[in-house]
C-alpha positions in Angstrom: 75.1 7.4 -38.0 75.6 11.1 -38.9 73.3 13.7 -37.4 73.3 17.5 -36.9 71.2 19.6 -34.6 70.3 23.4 -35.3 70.1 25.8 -32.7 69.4 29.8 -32.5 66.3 30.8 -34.3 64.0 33.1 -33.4 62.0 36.6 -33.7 64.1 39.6 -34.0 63.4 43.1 -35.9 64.9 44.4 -39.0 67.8 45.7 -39.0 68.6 42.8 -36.3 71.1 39.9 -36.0 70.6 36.3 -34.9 73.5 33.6 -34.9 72.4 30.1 -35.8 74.4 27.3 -34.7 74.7 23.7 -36.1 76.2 20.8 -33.9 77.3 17.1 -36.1 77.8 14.1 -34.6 78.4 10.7 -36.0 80.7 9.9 -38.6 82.1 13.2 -39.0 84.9 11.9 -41.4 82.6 11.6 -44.1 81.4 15.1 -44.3 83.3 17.3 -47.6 81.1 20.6 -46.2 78.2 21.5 -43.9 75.8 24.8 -44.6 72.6 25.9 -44.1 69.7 26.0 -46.8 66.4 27.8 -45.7 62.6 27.9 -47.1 60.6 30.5 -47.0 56.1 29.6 -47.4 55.7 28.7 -50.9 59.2 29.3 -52.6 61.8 25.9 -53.0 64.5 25.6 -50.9 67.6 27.8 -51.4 71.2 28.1 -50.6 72.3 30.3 -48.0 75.8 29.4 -47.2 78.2 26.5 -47.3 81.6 26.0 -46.0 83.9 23.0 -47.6 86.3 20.9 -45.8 89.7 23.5 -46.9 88.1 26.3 -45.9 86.3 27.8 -49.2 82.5 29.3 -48.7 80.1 30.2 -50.8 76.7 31.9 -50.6 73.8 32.6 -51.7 73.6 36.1 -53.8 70.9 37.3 -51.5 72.6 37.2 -48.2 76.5 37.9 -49.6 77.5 40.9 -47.1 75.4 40.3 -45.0 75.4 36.6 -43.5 79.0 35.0 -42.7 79.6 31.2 -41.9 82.4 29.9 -39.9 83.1 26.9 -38.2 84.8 25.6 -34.9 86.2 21.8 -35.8 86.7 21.6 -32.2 83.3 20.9 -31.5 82.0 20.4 -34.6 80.3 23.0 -35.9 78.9 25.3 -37.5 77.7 29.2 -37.1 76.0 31.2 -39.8 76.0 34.8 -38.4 73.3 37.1 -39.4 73.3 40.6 -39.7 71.2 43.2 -41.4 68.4 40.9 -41.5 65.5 41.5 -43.6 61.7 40.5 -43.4 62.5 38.5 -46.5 64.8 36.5 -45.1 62.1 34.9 -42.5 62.3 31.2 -43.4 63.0 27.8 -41.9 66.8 27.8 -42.2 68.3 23.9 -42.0 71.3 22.8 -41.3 73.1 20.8 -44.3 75.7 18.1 -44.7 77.4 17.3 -47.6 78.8 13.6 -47.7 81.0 11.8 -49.9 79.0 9.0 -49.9 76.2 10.9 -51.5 73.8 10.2 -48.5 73.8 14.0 -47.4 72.3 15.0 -43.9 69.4 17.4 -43.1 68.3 18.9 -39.6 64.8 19.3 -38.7 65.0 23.2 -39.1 64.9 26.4 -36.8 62.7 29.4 -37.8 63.9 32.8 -37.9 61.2 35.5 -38.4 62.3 39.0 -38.7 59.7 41.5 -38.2 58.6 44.7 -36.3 
């Protein structure tokens, strides 16, 4: 059993900075990359940033700048630091797994609301 738990959100101004964090446990061998996805009310689910097993990232084209993920394989996880944050990038952000097996892993979310 594979799960990951978010951590971090919260309320913070423009202009601001949060750090999420995003903690797997289970069968971590199966993972090929872990990110974070977020959705905002009434727009689809989007791509913020995701980091891949050798090291590559990518990110979404609204956040590249300004959002950077890293990881500590030590513990497992995963940080997507956020700085210069915008009131459109209030959202639920989630925690993402990518798996070989195909069965990818979701966590239940953490809000981030950024305005004065």
């Amino acid at each position: 059993q594979l799960q990951v738990v978010e951590s971090g959100g919260g309320l913070v101004q423009p202009g601001g900075s949060l750090r999420l964090s995003c903690a797997a446990s289970g069968s971590i061998a199966s993972i090929y990359a872990m990110g974070w996805y977020r959705q905002a009310p009434g727009y689809e689910r989007e791509l913020v940033a995701r980091i891949f097993s050798g090291g590559t990232t990518v990110y979404g084209d609204s956040v590249k700048g300004r959002f950077t993920i890293s990881r500590d394989n030590a513990k497992n996880t995963v940080y997507l630091q956020m700085n210069s944050l915008k009131p459109e990038d209030t959202a639920v952000y989630y925690c993402n797994c990518g798996r070989y097996d195909g069965n990818d892993c979701w966590g239940q979310g953490t809000q981030v609301t950024v305005s004065s």
